[in-house]
N, C-alpha and C positions, 0 to 999 in steps of 0.2 A: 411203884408210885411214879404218877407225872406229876411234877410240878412247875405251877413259873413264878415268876416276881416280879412286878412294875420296877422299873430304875429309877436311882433318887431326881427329883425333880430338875435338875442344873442337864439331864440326859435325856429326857423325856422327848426330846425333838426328832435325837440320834438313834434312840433304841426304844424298840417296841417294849420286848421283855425279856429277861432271861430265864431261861429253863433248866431245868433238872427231871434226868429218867434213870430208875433208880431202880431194876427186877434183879433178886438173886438168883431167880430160876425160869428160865422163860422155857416153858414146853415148844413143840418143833412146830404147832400149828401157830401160836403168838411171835413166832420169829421171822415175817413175814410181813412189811412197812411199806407204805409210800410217803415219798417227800413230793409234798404237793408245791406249789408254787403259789406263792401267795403276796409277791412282791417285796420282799425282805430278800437279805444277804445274811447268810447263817456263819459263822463260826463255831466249829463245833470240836470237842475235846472229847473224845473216848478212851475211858478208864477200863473197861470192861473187855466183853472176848472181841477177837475180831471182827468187822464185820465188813457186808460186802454190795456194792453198786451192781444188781443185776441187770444185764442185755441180751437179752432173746434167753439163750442161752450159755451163755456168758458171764462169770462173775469177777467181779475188779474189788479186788482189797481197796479199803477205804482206809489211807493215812488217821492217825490216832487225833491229828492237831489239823483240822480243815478248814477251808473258806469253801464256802457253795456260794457260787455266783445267782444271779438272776434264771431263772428258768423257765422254759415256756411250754409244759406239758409235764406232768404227774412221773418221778422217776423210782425204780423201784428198789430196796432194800432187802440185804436178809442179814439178819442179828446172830451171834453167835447163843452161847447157854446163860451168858451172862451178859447184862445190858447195866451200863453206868456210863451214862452221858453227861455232859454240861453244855449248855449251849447259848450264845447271844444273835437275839432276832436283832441284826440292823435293822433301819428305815434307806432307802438309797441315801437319804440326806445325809447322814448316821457314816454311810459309806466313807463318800466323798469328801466328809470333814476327816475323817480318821485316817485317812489312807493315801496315799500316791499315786495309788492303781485308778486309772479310767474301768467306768464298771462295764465300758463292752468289753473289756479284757477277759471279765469274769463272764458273760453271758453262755447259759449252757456249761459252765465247766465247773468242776472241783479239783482246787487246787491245795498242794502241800502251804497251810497255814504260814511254813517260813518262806514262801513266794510272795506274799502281799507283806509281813512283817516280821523279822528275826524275831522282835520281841513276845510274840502270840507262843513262842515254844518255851522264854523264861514262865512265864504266866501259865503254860499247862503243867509245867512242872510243880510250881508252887500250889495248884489246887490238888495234889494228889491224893489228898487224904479226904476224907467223908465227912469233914465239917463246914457243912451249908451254908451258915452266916459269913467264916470268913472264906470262902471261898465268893459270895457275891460281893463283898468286902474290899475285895483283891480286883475283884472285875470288875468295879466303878473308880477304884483308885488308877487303873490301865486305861479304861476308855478316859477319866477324866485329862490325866497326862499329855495324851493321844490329840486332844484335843483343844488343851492347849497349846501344843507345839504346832498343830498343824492347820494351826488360822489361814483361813481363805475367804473368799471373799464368793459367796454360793446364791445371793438375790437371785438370780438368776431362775437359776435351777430351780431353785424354791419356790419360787411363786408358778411355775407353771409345773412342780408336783403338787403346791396346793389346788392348780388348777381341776386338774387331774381327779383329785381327789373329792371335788366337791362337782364334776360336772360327769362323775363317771356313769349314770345312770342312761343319758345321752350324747355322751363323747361325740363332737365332731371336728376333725381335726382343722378342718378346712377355716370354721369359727373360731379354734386356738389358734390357728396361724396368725389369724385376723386381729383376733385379743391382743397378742404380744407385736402385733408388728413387722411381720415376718416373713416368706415364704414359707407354705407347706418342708420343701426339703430343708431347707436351712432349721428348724424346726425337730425335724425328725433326726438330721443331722448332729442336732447339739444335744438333743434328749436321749438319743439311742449311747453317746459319745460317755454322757455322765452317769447316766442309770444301766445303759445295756440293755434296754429292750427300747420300741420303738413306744410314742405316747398311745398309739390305740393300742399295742398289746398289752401295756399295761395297763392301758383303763380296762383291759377284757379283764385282766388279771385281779384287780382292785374291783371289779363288779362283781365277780365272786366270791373273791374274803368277805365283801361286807355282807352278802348273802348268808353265807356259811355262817359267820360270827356273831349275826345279829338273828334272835330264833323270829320276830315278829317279821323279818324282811324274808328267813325262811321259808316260811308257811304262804308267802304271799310271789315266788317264785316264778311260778306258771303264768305270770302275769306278766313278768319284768323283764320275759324274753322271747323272741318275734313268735317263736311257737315250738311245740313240746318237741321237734326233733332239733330245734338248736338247743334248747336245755339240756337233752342229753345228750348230745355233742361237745357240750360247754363240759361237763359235769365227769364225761368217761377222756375229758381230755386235761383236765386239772386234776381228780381225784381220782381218775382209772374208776371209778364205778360212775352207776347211776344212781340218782335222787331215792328212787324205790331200794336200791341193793345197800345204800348209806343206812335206811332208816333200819336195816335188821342188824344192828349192833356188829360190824363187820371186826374182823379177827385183825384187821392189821393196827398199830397201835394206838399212832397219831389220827389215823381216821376214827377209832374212836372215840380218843378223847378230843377232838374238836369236835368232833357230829354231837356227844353224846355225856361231853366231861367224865368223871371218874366213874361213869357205872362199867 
């Protein structure tokens, strides 16, 4: 089972959602994943078998208690026999109120959970067991704390990830520079400094969740990008496949419960 859950409303700003994956038996063709990048910072808690960050060739053990930074290209997983995860989607906002770490620190990396905060490893421990309520219970009494102690002052930031987020369909930097008052570098400077990626890759990045996430902006696609070979461009570089290979119910997990929800 996947599941997620909205955060009580005092979080909503900070955290998208949190999740739970939950197989007692994953045959060898289902243990086979991409983390796609979709402009969130993960924290993530694996109860289950080991599992592993594949490159080329190569596999890299994935600490049990993680932070996964920003990322800018689709990365690949392989799950062990058993899968039991938990996991909290940040917002960068979400980030940056919670934490000390500047998120270019986190760009492209996964880090040991006790690098960004000793406390992320009391907190894995106390969710050990398989009771769901109080285990999200536990992880809004953490983010709520987190949050009060670590008041900052984020206007800033904020208004030009809402920017971001409302002008992602025509992103032009040179007009956000303009918006805020700025210089282009100083800009890109201060955005790449606090989020970890630069404002156009993440607006590439946020042009595609809401694609992905919204099925009416799905179907209408082929229209919202200069033309079919940046689509698939777009598409084998966030989600390692293509628009056509998504729609045939694809075997890795997370692609198909965001392509396709629980079928």
């Amino acid at each position: 089972m996947i599941r997620t859950f909205e955060p009580i409303n005092s979080l909503h700003r900070i955290v998208d959602y949190i999740w739970v994956v939950d197989f007692d038996f994953l045959a060898n063709d289902n243990r086979e994943d991409i983390i796609m990048p979709l402009g969130y910072i993960n924290i993530i808690f694996n109860y289950g078998s080991a599992y592993s960050l594949v490159r080329e060739d190569q596999e890299v053990v994935i600490p049990n208690t993680v932070v996964i930074g920003q990322m800018k290209s689709a990365k690949y997983v392989r799950y062990g026999q058993q899968l039991y995860q938990i996991g909290i989607s940040l917002t960068p906002l979400g980030f940056i109120h919670l934490f000390q770490v500047p998120g270019l620190e986190l760009e492209e990396r996964i880090l040991q959970a006790t690098d960004v905060d000793p406390d992320l490893d009391e907190l894995y421990r106390m969710m050990r067991f398989k009771d769901v309520e109080q285990n999200i219970t536990a992880i809004n009494h953490y983010l709520l704390d987190k949050m009060m102690l670590n008041k900052k002052d984020t206007g800033r930031i904020e208004e030009m990830l809402t920017y971001v987020e409302r002008e992602y369909e025509n992103l032009n930097i040179v007009r956000m520079a303009k918006f805020f008052c700025i210089s282009v570098s100083t800009l890109e400077r201060f955005f790449k400094r606090h989020v970890g990626l630069t404002p156009k890759t993440y607006g590439d990045i946020v042009k595609f969740r809401k694609h992905v996430e919204d099925e009416r902006l799905r179907e209408e696609m082929q229209y919202r990008y200069y033309d079919q070979s940046h689509l698939i461009k777009t598409f084998k570089k966030f989600a390692g496949k293509t628009v056509k290979e998504l729609e045939k119910l694809p075997h890795e997990l997370t692609l198909r419960y965001v392509w396709h929800g629980q079928k």
